[in-house]
C-alpha positions in Angstrom: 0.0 0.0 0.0 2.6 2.8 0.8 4.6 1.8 -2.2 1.4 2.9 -4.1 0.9 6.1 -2.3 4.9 6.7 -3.2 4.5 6.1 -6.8 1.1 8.3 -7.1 2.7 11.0 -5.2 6.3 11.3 -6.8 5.1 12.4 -10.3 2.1 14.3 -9.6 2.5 18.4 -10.1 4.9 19.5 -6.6 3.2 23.7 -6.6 -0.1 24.2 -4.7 -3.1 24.1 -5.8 -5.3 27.3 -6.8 -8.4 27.6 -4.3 -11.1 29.0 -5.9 -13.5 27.6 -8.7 -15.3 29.9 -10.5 -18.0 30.1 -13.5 -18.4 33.0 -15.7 -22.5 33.6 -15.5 -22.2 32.6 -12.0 -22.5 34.0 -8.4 -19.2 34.5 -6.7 -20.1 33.3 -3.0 -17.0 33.4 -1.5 -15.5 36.3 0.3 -14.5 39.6 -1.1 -11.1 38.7 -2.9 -9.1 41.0 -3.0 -5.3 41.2 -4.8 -2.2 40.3 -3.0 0.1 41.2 -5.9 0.0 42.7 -9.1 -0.9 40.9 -12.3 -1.3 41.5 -15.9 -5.0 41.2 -17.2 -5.1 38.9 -19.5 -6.8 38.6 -22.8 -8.9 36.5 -24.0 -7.9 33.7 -26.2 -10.2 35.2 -29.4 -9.4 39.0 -28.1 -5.4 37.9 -29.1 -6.3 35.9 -32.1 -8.0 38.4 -33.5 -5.3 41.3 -32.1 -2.8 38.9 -34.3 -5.2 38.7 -37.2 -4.9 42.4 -37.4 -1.6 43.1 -36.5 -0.8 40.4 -39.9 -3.2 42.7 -41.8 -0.9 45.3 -42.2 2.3 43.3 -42.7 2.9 43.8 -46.1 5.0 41.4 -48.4 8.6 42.0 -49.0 10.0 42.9 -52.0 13.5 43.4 -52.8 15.0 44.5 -56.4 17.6 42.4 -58.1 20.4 44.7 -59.7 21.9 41.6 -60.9 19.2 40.1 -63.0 18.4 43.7 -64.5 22.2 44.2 -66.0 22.1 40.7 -67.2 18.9 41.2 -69.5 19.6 44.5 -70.7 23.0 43.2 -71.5 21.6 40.4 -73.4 18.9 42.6 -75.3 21.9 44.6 -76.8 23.8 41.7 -77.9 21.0 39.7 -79.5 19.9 42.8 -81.2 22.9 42.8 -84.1 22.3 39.4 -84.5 18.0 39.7 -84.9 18.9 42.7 -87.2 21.4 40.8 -89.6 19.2 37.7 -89.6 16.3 40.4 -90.7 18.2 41.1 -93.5 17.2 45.1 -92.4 19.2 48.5 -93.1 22.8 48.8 -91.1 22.2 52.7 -91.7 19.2 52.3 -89.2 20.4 50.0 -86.8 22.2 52.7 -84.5 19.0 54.8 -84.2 16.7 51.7 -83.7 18.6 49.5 -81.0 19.8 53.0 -78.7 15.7 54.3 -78.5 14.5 50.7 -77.9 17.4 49.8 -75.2 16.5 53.3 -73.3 13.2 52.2 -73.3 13.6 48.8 -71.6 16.1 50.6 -69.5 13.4 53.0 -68.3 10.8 50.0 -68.1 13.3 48.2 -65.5 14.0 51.2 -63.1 10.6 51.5 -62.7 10.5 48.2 -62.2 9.0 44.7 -63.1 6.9 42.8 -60.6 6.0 39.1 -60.5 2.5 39.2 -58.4 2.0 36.8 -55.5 -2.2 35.1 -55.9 -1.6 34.7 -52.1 -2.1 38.6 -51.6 -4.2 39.3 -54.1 -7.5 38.6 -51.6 -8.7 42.5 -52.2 -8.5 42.8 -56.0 -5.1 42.4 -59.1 -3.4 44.9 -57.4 -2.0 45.1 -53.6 0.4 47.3 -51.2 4.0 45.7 -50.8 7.3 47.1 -48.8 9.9 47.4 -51.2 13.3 46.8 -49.9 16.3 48.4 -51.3 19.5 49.6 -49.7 18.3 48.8 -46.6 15.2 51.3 -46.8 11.6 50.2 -47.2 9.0 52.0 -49.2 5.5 51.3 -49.5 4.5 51.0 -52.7 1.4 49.3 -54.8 1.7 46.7 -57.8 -0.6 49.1 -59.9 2.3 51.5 -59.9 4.7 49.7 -61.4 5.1 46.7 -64.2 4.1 43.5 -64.8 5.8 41.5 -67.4 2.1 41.3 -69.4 2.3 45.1 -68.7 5.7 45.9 -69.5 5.5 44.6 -72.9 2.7 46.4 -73.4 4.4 49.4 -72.5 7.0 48.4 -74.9 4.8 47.9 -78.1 3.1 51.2 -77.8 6.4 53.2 -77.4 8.6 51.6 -79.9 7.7 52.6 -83.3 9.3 51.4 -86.1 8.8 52.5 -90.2 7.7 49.1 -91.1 5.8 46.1 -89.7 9.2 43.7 -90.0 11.3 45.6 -88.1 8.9 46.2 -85.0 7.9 42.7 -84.9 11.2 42.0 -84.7 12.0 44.5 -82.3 9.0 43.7 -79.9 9.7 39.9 -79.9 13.5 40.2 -79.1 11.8 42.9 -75.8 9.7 39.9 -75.0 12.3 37.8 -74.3 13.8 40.0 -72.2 11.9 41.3 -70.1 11.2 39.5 -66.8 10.5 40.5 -63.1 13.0 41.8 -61.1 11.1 42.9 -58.4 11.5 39.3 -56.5 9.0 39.0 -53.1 11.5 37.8 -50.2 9.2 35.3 -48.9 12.1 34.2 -46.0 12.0 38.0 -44.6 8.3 38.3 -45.3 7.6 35.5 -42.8 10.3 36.5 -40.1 8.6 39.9 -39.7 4.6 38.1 -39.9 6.7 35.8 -37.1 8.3 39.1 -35.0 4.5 40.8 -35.6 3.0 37.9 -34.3 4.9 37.3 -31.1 5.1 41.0 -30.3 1.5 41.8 -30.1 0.3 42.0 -26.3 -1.4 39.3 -24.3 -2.6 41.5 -21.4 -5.1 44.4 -21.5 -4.4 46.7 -18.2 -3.3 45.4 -14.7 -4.7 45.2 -11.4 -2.6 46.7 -8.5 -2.2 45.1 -5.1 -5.0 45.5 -2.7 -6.9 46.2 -5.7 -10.7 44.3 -5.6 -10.6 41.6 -8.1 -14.4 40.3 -7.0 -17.2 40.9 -4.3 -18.9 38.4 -3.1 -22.1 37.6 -4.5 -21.0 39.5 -7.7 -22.6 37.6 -10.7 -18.9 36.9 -12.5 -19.9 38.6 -15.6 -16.6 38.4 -18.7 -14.3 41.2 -17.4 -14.3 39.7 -14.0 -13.7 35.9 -15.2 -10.7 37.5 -17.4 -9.3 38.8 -14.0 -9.7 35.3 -12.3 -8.5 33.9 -14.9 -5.7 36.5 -14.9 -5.0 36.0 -11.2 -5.1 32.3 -11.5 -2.6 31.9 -14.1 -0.2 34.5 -12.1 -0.8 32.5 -9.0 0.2 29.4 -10.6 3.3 30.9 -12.0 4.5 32.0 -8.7 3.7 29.3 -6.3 5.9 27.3 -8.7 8.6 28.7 -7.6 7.5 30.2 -4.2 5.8 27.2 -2.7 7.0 24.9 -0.7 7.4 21.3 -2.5 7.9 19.6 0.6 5.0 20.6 2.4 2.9 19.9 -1.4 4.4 17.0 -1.2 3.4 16.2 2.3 -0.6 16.8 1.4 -0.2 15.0 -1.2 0.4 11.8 0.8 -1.5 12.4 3.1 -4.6 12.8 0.8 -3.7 9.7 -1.2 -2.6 7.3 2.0 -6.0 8.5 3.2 -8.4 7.3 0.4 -6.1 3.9 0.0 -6.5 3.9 3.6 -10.3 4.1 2.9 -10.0 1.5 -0.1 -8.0 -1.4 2.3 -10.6 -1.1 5.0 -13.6 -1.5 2.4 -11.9 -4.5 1.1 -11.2 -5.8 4.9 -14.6 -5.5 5.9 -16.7 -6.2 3.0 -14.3 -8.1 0.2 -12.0 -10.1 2.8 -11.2 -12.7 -0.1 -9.7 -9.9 -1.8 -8.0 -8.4 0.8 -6.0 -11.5 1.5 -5.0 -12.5 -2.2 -1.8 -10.9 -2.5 -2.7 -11.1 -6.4 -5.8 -9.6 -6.5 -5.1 -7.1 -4.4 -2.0 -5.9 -6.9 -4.2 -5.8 -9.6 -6.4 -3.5 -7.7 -4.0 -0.9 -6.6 -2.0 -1.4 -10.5 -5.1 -0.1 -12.0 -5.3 2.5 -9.7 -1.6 3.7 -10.0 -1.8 3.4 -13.6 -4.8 5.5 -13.9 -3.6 8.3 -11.6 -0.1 7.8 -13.7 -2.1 8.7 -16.9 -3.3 12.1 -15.1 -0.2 12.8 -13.9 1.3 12.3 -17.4 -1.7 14.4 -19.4 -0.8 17.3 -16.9 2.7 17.4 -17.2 2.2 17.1 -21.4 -0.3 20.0 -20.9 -2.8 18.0 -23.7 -5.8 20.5 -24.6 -8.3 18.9 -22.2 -7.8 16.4 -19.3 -11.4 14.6 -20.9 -9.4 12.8 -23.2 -8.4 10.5 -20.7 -10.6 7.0 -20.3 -11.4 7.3 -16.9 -14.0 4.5 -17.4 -11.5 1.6 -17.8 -11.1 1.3 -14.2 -14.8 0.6 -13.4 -15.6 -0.9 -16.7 -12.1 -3.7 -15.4 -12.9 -4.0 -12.3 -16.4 -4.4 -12.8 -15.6 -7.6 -14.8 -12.7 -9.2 -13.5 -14.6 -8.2 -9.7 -17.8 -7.1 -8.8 -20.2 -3.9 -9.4 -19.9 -2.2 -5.9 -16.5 -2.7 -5.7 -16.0 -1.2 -9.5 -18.0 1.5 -8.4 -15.9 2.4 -5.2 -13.2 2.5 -6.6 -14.0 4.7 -9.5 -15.1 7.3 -6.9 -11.6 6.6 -5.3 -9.6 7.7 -8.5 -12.4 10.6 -9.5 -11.7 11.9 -6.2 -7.8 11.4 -6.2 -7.8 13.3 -9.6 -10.0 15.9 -9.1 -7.5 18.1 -6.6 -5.2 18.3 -10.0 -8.0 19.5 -12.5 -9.4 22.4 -13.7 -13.6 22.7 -12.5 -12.8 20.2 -10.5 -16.6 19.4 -9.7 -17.5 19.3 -13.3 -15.1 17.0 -14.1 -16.2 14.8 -10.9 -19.6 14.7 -12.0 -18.7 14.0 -15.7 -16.5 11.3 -14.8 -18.7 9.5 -11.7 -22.1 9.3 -14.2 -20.3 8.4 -16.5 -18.5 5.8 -14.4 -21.9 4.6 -13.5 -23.4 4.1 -16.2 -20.3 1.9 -17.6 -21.3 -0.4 -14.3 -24.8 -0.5 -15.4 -24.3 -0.7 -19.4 -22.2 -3.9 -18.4 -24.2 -5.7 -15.5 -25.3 -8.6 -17.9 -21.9 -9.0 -19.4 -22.3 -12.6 -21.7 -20.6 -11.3 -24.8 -17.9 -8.9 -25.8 -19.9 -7.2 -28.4 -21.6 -5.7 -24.8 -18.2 -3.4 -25.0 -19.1 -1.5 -27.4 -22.8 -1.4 -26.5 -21.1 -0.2 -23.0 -19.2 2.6 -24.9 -22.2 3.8 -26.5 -23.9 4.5 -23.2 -20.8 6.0 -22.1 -21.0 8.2 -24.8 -24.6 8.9 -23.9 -23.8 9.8 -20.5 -21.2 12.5 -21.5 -23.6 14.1 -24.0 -26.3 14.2 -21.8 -23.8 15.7 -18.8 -22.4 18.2 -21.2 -25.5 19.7 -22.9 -26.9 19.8 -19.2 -23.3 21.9 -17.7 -23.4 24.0 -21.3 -27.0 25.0 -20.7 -26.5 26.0 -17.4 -23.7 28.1 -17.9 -24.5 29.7 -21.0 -28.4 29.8 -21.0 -28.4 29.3 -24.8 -28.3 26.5 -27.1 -26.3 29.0 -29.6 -23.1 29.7 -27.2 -22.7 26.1 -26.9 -19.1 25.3 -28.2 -19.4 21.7 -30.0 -15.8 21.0 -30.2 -15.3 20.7 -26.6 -17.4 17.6 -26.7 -14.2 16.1 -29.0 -12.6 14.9 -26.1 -15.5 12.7 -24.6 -15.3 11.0 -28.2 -11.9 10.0 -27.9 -12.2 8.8 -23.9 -14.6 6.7 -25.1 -12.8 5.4 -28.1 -10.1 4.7 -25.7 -12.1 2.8 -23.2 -12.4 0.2 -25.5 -8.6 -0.4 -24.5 -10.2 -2.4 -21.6 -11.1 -5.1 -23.5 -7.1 -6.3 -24.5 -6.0 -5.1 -20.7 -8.7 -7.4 -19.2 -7.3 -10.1 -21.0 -3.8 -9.4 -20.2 -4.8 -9.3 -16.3 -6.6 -12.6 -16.6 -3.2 -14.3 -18.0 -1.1 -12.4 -15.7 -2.8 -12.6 -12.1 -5.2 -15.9 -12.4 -8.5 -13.9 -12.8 -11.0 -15.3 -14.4 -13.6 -12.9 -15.7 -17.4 -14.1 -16.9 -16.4 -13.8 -20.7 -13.5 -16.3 -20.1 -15.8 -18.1 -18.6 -18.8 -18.0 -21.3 -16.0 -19.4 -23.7 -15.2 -22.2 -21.2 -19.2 -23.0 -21.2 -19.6 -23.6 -24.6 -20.0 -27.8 -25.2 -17.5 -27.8 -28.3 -14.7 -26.6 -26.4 -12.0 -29.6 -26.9 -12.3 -31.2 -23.0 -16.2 -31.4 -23.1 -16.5 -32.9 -26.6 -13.5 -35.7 -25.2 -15.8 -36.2 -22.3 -18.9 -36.4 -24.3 -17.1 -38.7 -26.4 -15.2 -40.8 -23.8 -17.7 -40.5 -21.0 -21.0 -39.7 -22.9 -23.4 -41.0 -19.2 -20.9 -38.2 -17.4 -20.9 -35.4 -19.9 -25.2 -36.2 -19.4 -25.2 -36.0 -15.9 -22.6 -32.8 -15.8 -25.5 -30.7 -18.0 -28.0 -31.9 -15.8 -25.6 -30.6 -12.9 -25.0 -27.6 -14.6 -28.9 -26.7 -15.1 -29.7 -27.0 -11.5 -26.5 -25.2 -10.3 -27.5 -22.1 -12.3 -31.0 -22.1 -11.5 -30.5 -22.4 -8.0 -27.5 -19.9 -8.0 -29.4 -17.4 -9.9 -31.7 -17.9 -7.7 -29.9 -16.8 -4.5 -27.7 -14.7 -5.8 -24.3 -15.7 -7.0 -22.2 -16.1 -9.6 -24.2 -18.4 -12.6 -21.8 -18.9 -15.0 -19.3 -19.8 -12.9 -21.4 -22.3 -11.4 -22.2 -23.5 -14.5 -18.7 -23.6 -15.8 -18.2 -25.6 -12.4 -20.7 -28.1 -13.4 -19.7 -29.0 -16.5 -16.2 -29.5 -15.7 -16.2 -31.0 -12.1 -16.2 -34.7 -13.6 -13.8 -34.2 -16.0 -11.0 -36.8 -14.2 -13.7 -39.6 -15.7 -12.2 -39.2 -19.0 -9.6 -41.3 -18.2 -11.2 -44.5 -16.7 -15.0 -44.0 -17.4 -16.2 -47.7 -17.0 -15.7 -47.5 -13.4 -18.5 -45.1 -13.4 -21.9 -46.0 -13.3 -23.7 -43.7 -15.6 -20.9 -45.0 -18.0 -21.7 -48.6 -17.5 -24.2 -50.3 -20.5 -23.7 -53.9 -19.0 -25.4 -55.5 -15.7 -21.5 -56.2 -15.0 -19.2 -53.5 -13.1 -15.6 -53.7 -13.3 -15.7 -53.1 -9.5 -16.9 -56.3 -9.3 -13.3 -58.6 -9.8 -11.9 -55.1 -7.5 -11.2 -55.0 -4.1 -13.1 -52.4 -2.4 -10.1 -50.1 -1.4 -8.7 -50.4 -4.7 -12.5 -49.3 -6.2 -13.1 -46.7 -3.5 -9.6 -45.3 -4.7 -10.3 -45.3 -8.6 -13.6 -43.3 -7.6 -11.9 -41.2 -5.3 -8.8 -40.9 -8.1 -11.2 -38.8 -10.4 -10.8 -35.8 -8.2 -6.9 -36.0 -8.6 -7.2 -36.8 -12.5 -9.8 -34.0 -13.3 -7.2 -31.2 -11.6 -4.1 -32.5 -13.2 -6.3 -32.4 -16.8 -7.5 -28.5 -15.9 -3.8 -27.8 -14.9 -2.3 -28.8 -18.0 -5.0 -26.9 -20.3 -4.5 -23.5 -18.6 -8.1 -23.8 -16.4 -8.7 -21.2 -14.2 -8.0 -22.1 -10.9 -11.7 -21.1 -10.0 -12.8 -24.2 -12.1 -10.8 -26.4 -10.5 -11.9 -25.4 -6.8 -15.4 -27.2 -7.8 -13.2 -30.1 -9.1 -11.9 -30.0 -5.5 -14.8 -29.8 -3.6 -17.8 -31.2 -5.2 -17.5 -33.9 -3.1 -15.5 -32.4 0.2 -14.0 -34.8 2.3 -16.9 -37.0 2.0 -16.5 -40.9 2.5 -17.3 -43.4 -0.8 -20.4 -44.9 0.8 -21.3 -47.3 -1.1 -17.7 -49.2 -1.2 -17.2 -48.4 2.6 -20.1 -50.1 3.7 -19.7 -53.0 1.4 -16.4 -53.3 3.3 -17.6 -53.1 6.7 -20.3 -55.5 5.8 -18.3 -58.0 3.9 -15.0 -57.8 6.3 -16.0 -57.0 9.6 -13.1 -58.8 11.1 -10.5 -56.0 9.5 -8.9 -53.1 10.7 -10.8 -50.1 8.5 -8.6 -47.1 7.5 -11.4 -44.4 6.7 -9.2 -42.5 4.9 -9.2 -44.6 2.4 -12.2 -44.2 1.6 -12.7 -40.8 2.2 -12.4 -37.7 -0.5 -9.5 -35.4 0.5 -11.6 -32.5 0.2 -11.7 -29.3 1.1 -15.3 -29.2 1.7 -17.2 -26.5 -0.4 -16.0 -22.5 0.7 -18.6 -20.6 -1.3 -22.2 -20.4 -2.4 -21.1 -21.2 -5.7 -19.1 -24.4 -4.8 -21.9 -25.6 -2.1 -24.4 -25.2 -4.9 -22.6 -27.3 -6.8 -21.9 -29.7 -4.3 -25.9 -30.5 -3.8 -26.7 -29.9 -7.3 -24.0 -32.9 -8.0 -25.1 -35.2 -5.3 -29.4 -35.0 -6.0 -28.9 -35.7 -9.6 -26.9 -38.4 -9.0 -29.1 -39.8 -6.7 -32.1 -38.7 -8.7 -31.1 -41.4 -11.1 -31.1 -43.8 -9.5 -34.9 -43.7 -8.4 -36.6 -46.3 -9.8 -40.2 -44.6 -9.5 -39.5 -40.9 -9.7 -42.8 -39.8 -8.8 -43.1 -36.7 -6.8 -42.8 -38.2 -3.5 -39.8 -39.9 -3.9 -38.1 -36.9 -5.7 -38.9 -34.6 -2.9 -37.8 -37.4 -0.2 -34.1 -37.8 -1.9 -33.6 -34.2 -2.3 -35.1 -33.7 1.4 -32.6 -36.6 2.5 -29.3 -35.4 0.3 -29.3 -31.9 1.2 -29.9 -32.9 4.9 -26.8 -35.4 4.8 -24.6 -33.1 3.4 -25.3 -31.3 6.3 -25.3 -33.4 9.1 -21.4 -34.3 7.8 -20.8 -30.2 7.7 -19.7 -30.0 4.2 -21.4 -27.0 4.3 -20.2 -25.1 7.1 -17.7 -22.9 5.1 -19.9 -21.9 2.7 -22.1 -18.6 2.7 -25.6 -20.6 2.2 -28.2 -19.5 4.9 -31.0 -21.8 5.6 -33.1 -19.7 3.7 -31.2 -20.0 0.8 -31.0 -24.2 1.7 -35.0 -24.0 1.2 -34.7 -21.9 -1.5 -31.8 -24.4 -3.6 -34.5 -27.5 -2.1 -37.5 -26.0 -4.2 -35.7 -25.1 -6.9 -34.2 -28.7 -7.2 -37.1 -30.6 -6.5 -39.2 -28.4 -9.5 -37.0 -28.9 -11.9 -36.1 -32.7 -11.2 -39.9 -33.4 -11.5 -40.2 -31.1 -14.7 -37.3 -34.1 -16.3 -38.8 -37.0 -15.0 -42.3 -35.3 -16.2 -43.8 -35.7 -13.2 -46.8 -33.7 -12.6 -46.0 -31.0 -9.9 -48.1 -30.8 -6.3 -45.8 -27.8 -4.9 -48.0 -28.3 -1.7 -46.3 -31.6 -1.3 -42.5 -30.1 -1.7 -43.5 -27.3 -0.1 
């Protein structure tokens, strides 16, 4: 136990814990709080998104000029134009005038510059502001004052004339090849000042002084006084990081946790002392706790967007199937109330997570198949909804402030509950529990031991059914664990596989082996099926809770039948009882007591000759009195109530397979 409280309380968060809860719409009903340092008011998160937004508004792209690529293309105008001019076969006397007027005019066209436009700023129309960067100076300038390529060339052809068509055709297409952008936009810089825009616009809006009122009590906390909570909240936490002590946080925090597994290990004592005194259940127990808590621990120290992401349900939804519902249910309250000193609204989230806790309980009370999981999940789901639209209306009063996305998170706890499905199977494996679904698989008659039994021992595999059908009837009937009775049942003869003959229900001729046997010898190959049918279950990987009916159907009962023979046949001999008796233990539950009658009256039961209701209610009367006269009942939980209860039941249903017409004021 104190090595779980160690390992809960060395990684959860070391500063203390803000005091106050508070909802914006609400009444504040604590005292007047006033300031006891100055803090920064913080914005809201849309008031700075939206700050940004503007702020980036009036960023305007980058553009710088490149020198480099200008010189190159007027350079490369010139020299192509004596070689276009020869090829054009055109006037040498002209070509002076011609190539100077057209080379000042792409000269003028690229200082007042070409500009390649960006589609991503273009959101207002063609044409946009943009910085233009040269020698180190920006000037703000707009694309519609300046050239495009489409209108440079334009430019071009209505300034260059030529005396004939051939010459400024050939003039214009040697300009088009040479005239390209060399305004270039700097995307690199463009984005380092968006960046340096963005992280220097303010996250605060004014401050409040020391001594200063933050709230009075019973002021309705209306947006600018949440924003100062919130404000004071997130300073608080700041400073008690560093301020507060982490030994004395530390100190609470055991104290707090040793407390509730305190509370935990005293429940189990008193009301779940099988529990408390398996050393492997019991670490299973506090390993789903710890890991639970550890998954909080880690989701605060990641900061993750919302703490509701986290499948709180696994715990009751495992423990709920490998245990019981009211101790599932305790100890999801135990963790819920564990976590809720490290969360945000930490009664919302307690009442989110204990419904919804609940209703997992419920969703899986009748748990026969594992298609019920995701049933489960879907009333899980259900649960959140109906807790969230219930919290959202209640804060904001209108279906139209409701903020959808936060509901994301339930989704994905629920998704991840489903994770209980491959952890219950790794517990099962790891600490011997045996939950009902392993034991609905073990129930079903093609399962490899029962068809060998049916095959091998066909009279045993009959008589186990019949066992099984009264077990569960009178179980259910009780209260108690049916399909673990019932997986009792049909397995608790299994040891006849091996010798089946020496049974009678196995037996098709008038002669018994038995008969050419001694009756020690017989009374031990009887007894021997006890031994055999718990070596068989041990080497298939059978619970352990399926063997204990293999042990104890019969207690430490003695072979009757064999023992009497012998006292009648040798009276003259020392007797060892024990040799004829079973070595029990004698049944320790209701489950294993049940099965212990149910085993013993429909063996009897078959061998009634008249099975008319008299008789059926006489053997039943006289088997279930027996068993307790020899107190193979006394460690078992059956009261006599339930005795009279398990007599009715049995003597019903044996009369309903012999078809006996039923007089229930006779077994009554």
């Amino acid at each position: 136990m104190m090595f779980t409280v160690f390992v809960i309380t060395l990684f959860l968060p070391k500063q203390p814990r803000f005091r106050y809860e508070f909802e914006k719409g609400k009444v504040w009903m604590n005292k007047d709080l006033i300031s006891p340092f100055p803090f920064a008011i913080l914005k809201t998160n849309p008031q700075v998104s939206t700050d940004k937004k503007d702020a980036l508004r009036d960023v305007l792209p980058v553009y710088q000029i490149d020198k480099d690529l200008t010189n190159d293309a007027l350079e490369g105008f010139l020299n192509e134009f004596d070689i276009k001019w020869r090829s054009g076969q055109l006037d040498d006397k002209d070509k002076a005038i011609y190539k100077s007027s057209s080379s000042k005019l792409l000269q003028y066209i690229y200082q007042k510059g070409i500009i390649g436009l960006n589609v991503k700023y273009q959101t207002s129309g063609k044409n946009y502001d943009f910085a233009l960067l040269e020698n180190n100076i920006s000037t703000q300038k707009n694309t519609q004052d300046i050239f495009t390529a489409e209108t440079a060339l334009q430019y071009f052809k209505a300034n260059f004339k030529a005396p004939n068509q051939v010459m400024q055709d050939l003039v214009n297409n040697l300009a088009e090849d040479h005239i390209t952008p060399n305004i270039i936009f700097n995307e690199r810089l463009t984005e380092v000042i968006r960046e340096n825009t963005v992280s220097n616009v303010s996250t605060t809006k004014g401050m409040v002084q020391k001594g200063e009122l933050i709230v009075a009590k019973n002021d309705v906390i209306d947006d600018e006084i949440y924003q100062k909570l919130e404000s004071y909240k997130a300073t608080y936490d700041a400073q008690t990081k560093t301020i507060g002590s982490r030994t004395l946080v530390y100190l609470g925090q055991v104290v707090l946790v040793a407390f509730i597994i305190s509370i935990l290990m005293s429940f189990l004592f008193l009301f779940r002392r099988d529990i408390f005194s398996d050393n492997r259940q019991l670490s299973l127990i506090l390993i789903v706790t710890t890991g639970m808590l550890l998954a909080l621990t880690w989701a605060l120290k990641m900061n993750i967007a919302s703490l509701y992401y986290i499948p709180f349900c696994v715990v009751p939804i495992i423990i709920r199937i490998l245990f019981d519902t009211r101790l599932a249910l305790y100890l999801h309250m135990l963790v819920i109330l564990i976590a809720g000193f490290f969360v945000a609204n930490s009664f919302e989230f307690v009442f989110y997570q204990v419904t919804a806790g609940m209703v997992a309980i419920f969703s899986i009370k009748n748990f026969v198949k594992r298609e019920r999981f995701l049933v489960s999940a879907l009333f899980i789901l259900s649960a959140y909804f109906v807790s969230f639209i219930g919290i959202a209306l209640l804060r904001e009063g209108s279906f139209r402030e409701i903020q959808w996305i936060n509901f994301v998170p339930f989704i994905f706890s629920v998704l991840l509950s489903l994770l209980a499905y491959p952890l219950i199977y790794i517990f099962e494996r790891v600490f011997g529990i045996t939950s009902d679904v392993a034991l609905i698989e073990l129930t079903n008659t093609n399962n490899k031991l029962l068809r060998e039994l049916a095959f091998k021992a066909p009279g045993t595999f009959q008589h186990s059914l019949q066992v099984a059908n009264l077990a569960e009837a009178a179980i259910f009937k009780i209260g108690g664990n049916s399909v673990l009775v019932r997986a009792g049942a049909l397995y608790h003869d299994i040891g006849k596989v091996d010798n089946p003959q020496y049974f009678i229900e196995n037996q098709n001729t008038a002669v018994s082996p038995h008969d050419k046997l001694p009756y020690e010898q017989s009374a031990q190959i009887i007894i021997q099926h006890v031994h055999k049918g718990i070596e068989i279950l041990r080497k298939n990987q059978i619970p352990e809770a399926i063997i204990d009916f293999i042990r104890t159907h019969h207690g430490n009962t003695r072979v009757d039948y064999f023992y009497q023979s012998f006292l009648k046949n040798s009276p003259e001999k020392f007797v060892d009882e024990n040799i004829f008796r079973y070595p029990g233990p004698i049944p320790f539950s209701k489950e294993t007591g049940v099965l212990m009658l149910a085993d013993s009256v429909e063996a009897a039961s078959r061998s009634l000759k008249n099975p008319d209701a008299q008789n059926i209610n006489d053997i039943v009367e006289r088997i279930i009195n027996y068993k307790l006269e020899q107190n193979q009942l006394d460690n078992c939980d059956l009261t006599l109530k339930d005795i009279e209860t398990i007599k009715l039941i049995f003597k019903t249903m044996l009369m309903s397979i012999y078809h006996v017409r039923i007089d229930y004021q006779q077994i009554l």
